[in-house]
TORSE-770841 format. One record per residue: x, y, z of N, C-alpha, C in turn; chain. Coordinates in nm, 3 decimals, padded with zeros to 5 digits. Layout:
BEGIN
     n.c1     n.c2     n.c3    ca.c1    ca.c2    ca.c3     c.c1     c.c2     c.c3  chaine
        X        Y        Z        X        Y        Z        X        Y        Z       A
...
***
This chain:
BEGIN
     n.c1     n.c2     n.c3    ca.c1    ca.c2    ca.c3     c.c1     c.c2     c.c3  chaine
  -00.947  -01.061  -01.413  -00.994  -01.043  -01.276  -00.902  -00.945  -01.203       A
  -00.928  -00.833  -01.128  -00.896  -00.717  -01.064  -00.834  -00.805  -00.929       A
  -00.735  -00.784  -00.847  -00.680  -00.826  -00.724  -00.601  -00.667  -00.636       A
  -00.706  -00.676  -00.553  -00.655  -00.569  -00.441  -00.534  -00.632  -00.339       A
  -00.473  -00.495  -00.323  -00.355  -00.553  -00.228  -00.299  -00.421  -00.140       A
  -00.295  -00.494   00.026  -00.283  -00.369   00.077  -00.121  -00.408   00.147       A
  -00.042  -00.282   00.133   00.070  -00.272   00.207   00.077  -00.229   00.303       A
   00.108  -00.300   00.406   00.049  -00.285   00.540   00.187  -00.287   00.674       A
   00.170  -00.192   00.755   00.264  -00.230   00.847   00.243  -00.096   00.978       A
   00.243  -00.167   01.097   00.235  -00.077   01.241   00.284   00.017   01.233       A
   00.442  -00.003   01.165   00.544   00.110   01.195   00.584   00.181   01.109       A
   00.599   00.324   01.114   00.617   00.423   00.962   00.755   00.414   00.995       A
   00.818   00.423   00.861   00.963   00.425   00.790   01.052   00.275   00.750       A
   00.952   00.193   00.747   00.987   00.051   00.698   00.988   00.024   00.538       A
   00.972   00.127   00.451   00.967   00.102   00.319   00.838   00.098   00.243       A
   00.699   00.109   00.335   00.590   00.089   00.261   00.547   00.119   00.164       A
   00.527   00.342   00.137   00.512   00.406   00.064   00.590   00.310  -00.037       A
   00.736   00.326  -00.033   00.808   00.313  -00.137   00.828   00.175  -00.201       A
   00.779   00.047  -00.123   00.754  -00.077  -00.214   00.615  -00.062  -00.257       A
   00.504   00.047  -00.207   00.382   00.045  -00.276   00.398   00.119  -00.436       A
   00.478   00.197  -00.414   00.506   00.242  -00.542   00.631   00.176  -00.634       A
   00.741   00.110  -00.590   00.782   00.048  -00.664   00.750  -00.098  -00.738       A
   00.646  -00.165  -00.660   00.639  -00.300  -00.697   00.501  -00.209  -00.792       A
   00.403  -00.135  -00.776   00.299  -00.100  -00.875   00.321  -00.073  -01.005       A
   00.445   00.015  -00.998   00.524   00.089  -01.166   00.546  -00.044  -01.171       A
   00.615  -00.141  -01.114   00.686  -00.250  -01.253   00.561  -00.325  -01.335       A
   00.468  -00.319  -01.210   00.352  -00.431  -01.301   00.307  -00.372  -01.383       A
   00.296  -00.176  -01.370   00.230  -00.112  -01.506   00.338  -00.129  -01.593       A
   00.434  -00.109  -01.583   00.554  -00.125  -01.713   00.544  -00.260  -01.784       A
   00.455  -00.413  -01.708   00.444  -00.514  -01.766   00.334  -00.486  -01.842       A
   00.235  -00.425  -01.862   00.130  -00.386  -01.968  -00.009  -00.395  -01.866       A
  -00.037  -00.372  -01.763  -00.106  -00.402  -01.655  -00.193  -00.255  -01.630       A
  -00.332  -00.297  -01.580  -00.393  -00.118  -01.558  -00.355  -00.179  -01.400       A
  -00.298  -00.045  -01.352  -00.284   00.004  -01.192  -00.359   00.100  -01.172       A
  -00.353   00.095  -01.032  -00.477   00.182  -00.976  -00.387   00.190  -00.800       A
  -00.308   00.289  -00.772  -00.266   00.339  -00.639  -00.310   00.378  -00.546       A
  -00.374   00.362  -00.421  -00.483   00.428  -00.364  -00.406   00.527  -00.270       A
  -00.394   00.605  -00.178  -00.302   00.697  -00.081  -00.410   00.697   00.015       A
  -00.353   00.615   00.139  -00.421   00.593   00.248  -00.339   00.644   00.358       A
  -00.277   00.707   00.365  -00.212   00.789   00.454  -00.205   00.927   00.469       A
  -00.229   00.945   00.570  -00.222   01.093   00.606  -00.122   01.213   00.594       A
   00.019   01.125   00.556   00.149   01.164   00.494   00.113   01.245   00.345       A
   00.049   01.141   00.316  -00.003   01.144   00.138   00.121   01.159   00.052       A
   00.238   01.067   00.139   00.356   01.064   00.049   00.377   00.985  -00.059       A
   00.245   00.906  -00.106   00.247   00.827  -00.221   00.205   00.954  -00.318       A
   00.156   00.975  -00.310   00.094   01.126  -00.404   00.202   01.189  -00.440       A
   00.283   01.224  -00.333   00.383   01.302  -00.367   00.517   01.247  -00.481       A
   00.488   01.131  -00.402   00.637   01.033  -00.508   00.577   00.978  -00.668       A
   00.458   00.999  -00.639   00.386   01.008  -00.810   00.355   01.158  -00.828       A
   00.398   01.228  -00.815   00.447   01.341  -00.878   00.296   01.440  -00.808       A
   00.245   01.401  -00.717   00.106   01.503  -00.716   00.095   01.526  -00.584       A
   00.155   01.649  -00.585   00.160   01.777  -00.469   00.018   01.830  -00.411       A
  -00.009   01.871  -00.262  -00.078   01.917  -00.228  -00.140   02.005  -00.339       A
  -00.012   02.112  -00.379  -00.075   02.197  -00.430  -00.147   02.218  -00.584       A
  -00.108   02.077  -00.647  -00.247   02.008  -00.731  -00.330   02.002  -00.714       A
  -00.362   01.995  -00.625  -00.507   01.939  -00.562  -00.584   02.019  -00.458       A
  -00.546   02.165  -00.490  -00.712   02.255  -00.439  -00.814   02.211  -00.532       A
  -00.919   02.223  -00.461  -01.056   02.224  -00.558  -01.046   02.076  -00.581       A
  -00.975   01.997  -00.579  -01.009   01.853  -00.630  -01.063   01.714  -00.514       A
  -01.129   01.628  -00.582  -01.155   01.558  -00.496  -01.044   01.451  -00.448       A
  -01.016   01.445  -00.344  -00.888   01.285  -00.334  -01.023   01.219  -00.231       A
  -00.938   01.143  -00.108  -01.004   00.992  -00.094  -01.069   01.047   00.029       A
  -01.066   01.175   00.109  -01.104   01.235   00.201  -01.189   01.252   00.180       A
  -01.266   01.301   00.062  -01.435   01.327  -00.044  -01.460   01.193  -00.050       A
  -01.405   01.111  -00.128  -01.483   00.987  -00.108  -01.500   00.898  -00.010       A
  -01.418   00.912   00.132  -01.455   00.866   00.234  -01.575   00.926   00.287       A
  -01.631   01.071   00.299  -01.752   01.089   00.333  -01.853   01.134   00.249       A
  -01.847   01.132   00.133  -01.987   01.069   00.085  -01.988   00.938   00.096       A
  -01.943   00.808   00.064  -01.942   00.742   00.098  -02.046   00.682   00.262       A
  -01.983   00.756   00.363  -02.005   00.756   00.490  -02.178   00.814   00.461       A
  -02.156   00.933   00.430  -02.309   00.959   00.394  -02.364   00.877   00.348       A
  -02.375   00.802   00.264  -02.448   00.716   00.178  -02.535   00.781   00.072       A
  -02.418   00.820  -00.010  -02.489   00.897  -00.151  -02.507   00.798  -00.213       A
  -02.604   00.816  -00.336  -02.630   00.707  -00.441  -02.496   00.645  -00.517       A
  -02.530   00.525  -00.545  -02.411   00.447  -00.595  -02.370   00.562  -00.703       A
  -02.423   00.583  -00.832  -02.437   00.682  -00.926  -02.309   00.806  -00.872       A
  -02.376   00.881  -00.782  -02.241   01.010  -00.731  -02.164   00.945  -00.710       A
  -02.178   00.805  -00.586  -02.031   00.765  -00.535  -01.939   00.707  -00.694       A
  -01.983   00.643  -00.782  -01.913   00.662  -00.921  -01.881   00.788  -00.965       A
  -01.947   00.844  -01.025  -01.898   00.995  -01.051  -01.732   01.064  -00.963       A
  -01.778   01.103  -00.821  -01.656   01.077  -00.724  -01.556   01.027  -00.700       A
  -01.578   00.898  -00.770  -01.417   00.820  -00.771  -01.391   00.842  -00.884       A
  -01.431   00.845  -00.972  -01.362   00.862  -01.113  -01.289   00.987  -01.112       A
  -01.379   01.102  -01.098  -01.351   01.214  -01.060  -01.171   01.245  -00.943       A
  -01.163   01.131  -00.883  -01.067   01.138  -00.808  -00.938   01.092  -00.881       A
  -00.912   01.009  -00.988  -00.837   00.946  -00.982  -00.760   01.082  -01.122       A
  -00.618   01.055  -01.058  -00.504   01.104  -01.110  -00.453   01.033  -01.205       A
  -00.408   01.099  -01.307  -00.289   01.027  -01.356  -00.121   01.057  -01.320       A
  -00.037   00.977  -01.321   00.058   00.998  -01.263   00.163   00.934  -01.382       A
   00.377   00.954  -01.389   00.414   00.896  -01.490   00.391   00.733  -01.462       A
   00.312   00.716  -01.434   00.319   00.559  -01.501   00.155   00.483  -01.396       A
   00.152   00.485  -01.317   00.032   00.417  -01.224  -00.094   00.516  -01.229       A
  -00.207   00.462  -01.244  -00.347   00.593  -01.153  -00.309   00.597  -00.997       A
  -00.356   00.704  -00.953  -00.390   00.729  -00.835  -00.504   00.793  -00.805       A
  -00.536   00.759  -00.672  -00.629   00.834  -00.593  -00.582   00.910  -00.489       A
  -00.561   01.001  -00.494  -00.474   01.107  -00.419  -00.481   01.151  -00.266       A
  -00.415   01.135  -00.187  -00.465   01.208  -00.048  -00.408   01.343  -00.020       A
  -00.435   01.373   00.100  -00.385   01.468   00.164  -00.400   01.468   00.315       A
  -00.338   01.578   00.411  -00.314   01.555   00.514  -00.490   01.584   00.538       A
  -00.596   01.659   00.472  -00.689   01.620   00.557  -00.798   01.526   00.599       A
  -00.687   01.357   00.524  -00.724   01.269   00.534  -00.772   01.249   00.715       A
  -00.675   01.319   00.775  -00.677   01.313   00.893  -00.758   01.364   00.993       A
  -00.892   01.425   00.887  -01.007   01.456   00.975  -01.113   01.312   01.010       A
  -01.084   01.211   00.895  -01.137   01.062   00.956  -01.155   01.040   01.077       A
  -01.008   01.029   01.118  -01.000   01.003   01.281  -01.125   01.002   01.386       A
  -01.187   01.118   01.349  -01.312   01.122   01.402  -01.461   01.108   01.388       A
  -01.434   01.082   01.225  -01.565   01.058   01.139  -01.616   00.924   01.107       A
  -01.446   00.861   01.072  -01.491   00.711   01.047  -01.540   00.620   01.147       A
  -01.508   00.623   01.304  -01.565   00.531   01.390  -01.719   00.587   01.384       A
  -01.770   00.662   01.384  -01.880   00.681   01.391  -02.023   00.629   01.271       A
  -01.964   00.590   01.141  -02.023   00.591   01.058  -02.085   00.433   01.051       A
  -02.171   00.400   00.979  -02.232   00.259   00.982  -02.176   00.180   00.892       A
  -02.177   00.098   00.900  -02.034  -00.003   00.798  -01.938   00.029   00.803       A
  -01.846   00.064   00.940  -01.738   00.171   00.921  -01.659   00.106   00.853       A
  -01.644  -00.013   00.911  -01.519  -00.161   00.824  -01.536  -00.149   00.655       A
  -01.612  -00.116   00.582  -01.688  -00.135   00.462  -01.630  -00.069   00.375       A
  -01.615   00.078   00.412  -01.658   00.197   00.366  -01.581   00.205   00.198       A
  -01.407   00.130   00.239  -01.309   00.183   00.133  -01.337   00.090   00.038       A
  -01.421  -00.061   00.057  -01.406  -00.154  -00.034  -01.572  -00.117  -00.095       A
  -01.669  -00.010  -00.053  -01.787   00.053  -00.147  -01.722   00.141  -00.254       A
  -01.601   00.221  -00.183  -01.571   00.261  -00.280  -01.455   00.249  -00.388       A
  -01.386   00.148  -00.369  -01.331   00.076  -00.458  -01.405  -00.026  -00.533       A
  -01.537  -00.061  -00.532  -01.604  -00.150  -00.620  -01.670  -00.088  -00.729       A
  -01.686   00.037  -00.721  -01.715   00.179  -00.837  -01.620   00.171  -00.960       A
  -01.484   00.077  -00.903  -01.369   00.101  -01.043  -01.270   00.009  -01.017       A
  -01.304  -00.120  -00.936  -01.282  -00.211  -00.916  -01.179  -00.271  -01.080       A
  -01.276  -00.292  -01.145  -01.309  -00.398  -01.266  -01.263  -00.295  -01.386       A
  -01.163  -00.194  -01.348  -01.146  -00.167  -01.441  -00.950  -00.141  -01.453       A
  -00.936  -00.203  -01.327  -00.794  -00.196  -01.334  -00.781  -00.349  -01.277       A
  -00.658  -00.386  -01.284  -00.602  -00.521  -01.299  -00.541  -00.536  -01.151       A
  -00.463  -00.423  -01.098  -00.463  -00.451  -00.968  -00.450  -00.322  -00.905       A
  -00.479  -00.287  -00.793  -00.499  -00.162  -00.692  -00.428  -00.199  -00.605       A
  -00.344  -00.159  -00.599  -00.222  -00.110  -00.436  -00.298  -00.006  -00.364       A
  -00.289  -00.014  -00.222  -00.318   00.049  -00.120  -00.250   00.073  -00.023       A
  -00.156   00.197   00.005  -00.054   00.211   00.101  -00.126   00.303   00.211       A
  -00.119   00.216   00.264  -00.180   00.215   00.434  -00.082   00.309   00.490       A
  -00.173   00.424   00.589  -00.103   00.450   00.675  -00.046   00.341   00.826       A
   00.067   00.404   00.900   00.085   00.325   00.993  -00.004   00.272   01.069       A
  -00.039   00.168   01.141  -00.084   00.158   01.256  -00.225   00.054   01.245       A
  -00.278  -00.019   01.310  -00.346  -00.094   01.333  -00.474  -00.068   01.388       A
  -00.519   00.024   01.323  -00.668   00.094   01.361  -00.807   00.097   01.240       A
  -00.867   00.143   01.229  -00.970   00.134   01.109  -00.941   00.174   00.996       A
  -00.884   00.248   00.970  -00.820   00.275   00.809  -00.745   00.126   00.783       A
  -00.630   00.086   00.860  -00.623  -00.033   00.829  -00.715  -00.166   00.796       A
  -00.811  -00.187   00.896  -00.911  -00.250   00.882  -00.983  -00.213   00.717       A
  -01.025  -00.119   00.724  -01.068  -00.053   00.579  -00.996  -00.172   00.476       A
  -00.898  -00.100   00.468  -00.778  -00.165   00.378  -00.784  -00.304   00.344       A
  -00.791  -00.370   00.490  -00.787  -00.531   00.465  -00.880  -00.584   00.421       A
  -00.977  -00.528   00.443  -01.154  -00.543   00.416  -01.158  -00.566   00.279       A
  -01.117  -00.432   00.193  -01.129  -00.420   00.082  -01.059  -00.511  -00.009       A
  -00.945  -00.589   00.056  -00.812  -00.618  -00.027  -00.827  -00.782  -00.055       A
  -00.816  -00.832  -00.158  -00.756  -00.969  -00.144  -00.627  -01.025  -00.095       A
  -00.546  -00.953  -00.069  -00.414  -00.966  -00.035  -00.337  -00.922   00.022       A
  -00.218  -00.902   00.111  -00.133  -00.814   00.174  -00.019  -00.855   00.185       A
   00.097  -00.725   00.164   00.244  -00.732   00.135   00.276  -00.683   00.298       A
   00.362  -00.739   00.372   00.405  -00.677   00.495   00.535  -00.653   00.529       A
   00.595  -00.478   00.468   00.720  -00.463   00.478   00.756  -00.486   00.622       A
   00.876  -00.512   00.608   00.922  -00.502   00.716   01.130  -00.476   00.730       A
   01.146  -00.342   00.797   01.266  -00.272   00.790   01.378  -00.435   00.847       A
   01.446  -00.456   00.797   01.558  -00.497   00.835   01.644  -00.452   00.952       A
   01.598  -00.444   01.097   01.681  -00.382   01.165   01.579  -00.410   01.300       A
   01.661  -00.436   01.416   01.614  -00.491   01.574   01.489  -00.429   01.544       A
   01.429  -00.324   01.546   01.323  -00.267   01.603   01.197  -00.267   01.513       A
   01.237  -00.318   01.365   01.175  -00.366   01.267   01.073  -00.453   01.340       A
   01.142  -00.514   01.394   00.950  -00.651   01.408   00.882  -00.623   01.455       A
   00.916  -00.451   01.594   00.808  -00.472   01.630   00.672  -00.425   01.585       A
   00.586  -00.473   01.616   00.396  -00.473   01.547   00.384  -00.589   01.425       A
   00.519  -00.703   01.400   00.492  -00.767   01.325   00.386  -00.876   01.354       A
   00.374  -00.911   01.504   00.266  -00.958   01.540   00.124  -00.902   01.588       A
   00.122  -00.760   01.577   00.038  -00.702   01.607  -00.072  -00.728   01.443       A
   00.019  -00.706   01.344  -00.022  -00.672   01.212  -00.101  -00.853   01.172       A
   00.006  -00.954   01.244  -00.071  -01.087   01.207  -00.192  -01.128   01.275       A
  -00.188  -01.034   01.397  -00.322  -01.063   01.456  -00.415  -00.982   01.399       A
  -00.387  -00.884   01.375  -00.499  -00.783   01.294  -00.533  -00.870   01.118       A
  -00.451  -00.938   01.086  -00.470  -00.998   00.961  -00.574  -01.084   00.981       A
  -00.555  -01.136   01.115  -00.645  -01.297   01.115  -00.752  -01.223   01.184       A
  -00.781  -01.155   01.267  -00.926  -01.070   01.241  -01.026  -01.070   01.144       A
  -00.923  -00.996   01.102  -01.036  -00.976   00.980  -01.072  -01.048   00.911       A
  -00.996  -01.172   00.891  -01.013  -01.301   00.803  -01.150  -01.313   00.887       A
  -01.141  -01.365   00.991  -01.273  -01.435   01.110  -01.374  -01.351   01.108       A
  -01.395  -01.217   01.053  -01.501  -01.129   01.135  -01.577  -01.061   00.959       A
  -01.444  -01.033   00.902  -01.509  -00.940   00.757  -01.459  -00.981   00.621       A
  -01.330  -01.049   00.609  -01.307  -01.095   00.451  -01.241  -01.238   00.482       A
  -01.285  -01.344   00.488  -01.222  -01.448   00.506  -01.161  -01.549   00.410       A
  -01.144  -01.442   00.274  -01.040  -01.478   00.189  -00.958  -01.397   00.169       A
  -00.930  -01.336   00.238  -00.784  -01.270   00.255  -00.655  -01.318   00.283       A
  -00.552  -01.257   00.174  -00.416  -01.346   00.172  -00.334  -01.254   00.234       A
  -00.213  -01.369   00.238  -00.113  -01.331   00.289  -00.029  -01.326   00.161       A
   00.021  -01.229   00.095   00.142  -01.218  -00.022   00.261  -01.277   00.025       A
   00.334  -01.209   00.171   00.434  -01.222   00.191   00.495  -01.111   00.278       A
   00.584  -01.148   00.382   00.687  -01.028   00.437   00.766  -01.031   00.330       A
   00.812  -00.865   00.338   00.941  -00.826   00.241   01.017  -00.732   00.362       A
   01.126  -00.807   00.353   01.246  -00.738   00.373   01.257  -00.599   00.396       A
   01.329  -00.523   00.417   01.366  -00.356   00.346   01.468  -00.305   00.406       A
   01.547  -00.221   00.357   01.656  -00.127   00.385   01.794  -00.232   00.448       A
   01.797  -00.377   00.369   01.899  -00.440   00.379   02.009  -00.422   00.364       A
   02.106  -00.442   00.449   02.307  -00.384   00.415   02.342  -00.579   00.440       A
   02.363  -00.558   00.316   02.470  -00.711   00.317   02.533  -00.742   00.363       A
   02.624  -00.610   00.407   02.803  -00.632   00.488   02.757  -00.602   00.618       A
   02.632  -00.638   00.699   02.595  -00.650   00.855   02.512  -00.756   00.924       A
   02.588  -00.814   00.973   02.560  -00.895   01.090   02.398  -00.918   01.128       A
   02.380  -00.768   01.160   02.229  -00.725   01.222   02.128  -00.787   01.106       A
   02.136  -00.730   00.994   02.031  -00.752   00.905   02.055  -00.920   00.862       A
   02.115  -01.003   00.850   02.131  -01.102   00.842   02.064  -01.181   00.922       A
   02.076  -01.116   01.084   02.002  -01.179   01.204   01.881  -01.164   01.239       A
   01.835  -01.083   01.186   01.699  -00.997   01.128   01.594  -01.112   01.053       A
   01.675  -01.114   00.933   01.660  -01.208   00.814   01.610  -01.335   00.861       A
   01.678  -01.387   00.975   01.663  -01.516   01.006   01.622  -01.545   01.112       A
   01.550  -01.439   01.179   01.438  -01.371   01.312   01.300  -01.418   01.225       A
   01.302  -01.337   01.130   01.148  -01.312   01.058   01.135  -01.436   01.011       A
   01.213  -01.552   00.963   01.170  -01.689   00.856   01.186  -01.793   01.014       A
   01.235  -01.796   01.089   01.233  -01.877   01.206   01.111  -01.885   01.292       A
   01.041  -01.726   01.283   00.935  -01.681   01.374   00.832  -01.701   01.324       A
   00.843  -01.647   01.146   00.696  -01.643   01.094   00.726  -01.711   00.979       A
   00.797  -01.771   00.891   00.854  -01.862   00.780   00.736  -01.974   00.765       A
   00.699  -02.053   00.895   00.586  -02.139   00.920   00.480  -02.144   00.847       A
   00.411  -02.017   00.866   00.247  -01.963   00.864   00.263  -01.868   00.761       A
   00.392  -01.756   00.744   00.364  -01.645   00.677   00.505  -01.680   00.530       A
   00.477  -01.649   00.428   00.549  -01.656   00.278   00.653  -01.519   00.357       A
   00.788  -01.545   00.334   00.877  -01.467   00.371   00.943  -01.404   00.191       A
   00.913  -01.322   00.113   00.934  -01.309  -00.016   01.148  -01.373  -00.003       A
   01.217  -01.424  -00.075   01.348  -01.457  -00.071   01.399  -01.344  -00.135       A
   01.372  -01.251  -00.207   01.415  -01.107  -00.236   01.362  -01.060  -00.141       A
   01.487  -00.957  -00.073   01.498  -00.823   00.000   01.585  -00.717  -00.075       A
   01.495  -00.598   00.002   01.573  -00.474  -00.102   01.667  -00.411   00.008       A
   01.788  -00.381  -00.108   01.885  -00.340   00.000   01.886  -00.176  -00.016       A
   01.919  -00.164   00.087   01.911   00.012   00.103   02.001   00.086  -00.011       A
   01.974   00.164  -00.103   01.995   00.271  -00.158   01.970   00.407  -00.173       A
   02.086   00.484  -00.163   02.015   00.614  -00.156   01.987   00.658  -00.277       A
   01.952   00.580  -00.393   01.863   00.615  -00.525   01.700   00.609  -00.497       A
   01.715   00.483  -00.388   01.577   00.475  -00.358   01.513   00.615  -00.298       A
   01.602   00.710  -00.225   01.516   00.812  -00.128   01.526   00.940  -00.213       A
   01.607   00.927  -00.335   01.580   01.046  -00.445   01.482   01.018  -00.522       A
   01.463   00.874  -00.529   01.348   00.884  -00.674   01.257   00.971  -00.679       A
   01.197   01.041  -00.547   01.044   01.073  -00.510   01.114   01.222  -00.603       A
   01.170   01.262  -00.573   01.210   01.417  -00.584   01.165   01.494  -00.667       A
   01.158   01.363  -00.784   01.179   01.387  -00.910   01.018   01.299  -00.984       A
   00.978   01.212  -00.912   00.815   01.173  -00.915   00.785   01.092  -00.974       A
   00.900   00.979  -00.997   00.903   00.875  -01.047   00.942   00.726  -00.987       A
   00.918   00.617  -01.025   00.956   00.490  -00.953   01.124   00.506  -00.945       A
   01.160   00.410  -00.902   01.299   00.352  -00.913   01.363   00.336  -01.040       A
   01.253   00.217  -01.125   01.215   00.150  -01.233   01.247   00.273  -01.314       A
   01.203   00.400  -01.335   01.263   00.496  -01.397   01.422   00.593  -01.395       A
   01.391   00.588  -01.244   01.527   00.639  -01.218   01.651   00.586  -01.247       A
   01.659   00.445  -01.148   01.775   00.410  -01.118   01.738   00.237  -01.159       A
   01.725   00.222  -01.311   01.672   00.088  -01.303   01.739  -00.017  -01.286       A
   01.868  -00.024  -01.293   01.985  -00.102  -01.279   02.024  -00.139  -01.163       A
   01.995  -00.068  -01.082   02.039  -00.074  -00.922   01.970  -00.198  -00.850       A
   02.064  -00.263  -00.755   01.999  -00.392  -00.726   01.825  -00.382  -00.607       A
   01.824  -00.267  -00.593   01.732  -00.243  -00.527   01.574  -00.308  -00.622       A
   01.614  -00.158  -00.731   01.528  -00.197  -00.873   01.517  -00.356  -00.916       A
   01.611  -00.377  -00.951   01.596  -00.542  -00.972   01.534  -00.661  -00.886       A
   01.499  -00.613  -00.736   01.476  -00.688  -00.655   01.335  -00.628  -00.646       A
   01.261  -00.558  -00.693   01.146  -00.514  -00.662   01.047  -00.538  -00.762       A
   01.161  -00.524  -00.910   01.111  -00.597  -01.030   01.078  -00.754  -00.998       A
   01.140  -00.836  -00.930   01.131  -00.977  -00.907   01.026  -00.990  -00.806       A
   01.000  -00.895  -00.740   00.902  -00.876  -00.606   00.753  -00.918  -00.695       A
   00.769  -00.798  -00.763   00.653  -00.730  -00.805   00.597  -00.867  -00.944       A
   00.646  -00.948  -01.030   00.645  -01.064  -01.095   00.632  -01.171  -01.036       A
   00.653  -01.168  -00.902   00.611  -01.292  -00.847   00.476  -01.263  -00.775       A
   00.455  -01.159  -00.736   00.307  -01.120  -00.714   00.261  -01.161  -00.795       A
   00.255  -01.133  -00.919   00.190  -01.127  -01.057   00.168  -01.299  -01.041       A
   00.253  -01.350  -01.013   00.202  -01.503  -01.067   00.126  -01.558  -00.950       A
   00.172  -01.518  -00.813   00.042  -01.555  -00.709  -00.045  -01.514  -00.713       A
***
């Protein structure tokens, strides 16, 4: 059985891209089909799996399949189209974006099923991978919605540091939305941690902000990744962590991330 999962969070630079791509490589390195989706307008998941804008003239990424889709082409093309989209990368598939993901903005409120759209076209190739990560761009608007729609599940980084929480309640109210209105088996994976320093005060107080506030209602993962600057080279070079720097406690904590997903 296939399990979607979206990484989700208000605020850009909390670790998303980069636990969407590190917790995905470990589960493909466990013998697992992945499937990466690039839902951001950054399209910095693309990039950290090795696939540059400039791969991708002439090709289709998720900007094509958001509007046919929207059109409502026959199931038939909208297959063709996603297949057609998906990359290979060293180790995960992807579905590739680019910045002119960002012509949505104005296309997707308008369209009919707008909520729908990403989980029509993730059911084209659903069933043929084991699990699909989806790294959300920032923010709490319809691409997100999209996302949750489509997803059985959601990971909610969250930076280790004062200004980290905020939209952490924005993101739980947008969770329980959608539970009530469009997928009402939608999970909660867990907050994760990110860009943790051991030897500070702050992140400690952080730590024990997020399990006091939301510990209750929301799975707080007990691995957090601590900041490395192996983590902000890996991309450079277009590979996970897991390749780079596998030893590093970052790696090891994302490996444990990403296995305990596996068993929830």
């Amino acid at each position: 059985m296939s399990k979607t999962i979206s990484i989700i969070s208000c605020k850009g630079g909390v670790g998303k891209t980069t636990s969407a791509v590190n917790i995905s490589s470990y589960i493909q390195r466990q013998g697992r089909r992945v499937l990466a989706v690039d839902m951001d307008y950054q399209h910095n998941l693309s990039k950290h799996f090795g696939i540059l804008p400039g791969h991708l003239k002439n090709s289709i990424t998720l900007y094509d399949l958001f509007v046919a889709a929207m059109d409502d082409c026959s199931e038939e093309e909208l297959d063709k189209l996603v297949h057609s989209a998906v990359r290979k990368s060293t180790t995960v598939d992807v579905i590739p974006a680019t910045a002119k993901l960002s012509l949505l903005d104005k296309l997707l409120p308008t369209a009919t099923c707008r909520e729908f759209v990403l989980r029509e076209i993730l059911k084209c190739i659903k069933n043929e991978y084991d699990y699909i990560f989806i790294d959300c761009h920032p923010g709490c608007d319809l691409f997100a919605i999209n996302a949750l729609t489509a997803s059985d599940s959601v990971i909610i980084p969250v930076e280790a540091h004062p200004l980290g929480l905020e939209g952490l309640d924005q993101v739980e109210k947008l969770i329980a939305t959608v539970r009530r209105h469009l997928n009402p088996d939608l999970k909660v994976d867990g907050i994760l941690l990110t860009k943790f320093q051991n030897n500070t005060n702050c992140c400690r107080d952080i730590r024990n902000v997020v399990k006091n506030s939301f510990g209750d209602r929301i799975h707080v993962f007990d691995e957090y990744i601590k900041y490395s600057i192996n983590i902000a080279e890996a991309p450079e070079f277009g590979i996970s962590i897991h390749e780079y720097a596998p030893r590093i406690e970052a790696a090891q904590s994302y490996a444990k991330i990403a296995l305990e997903v596996m068993l929830r």
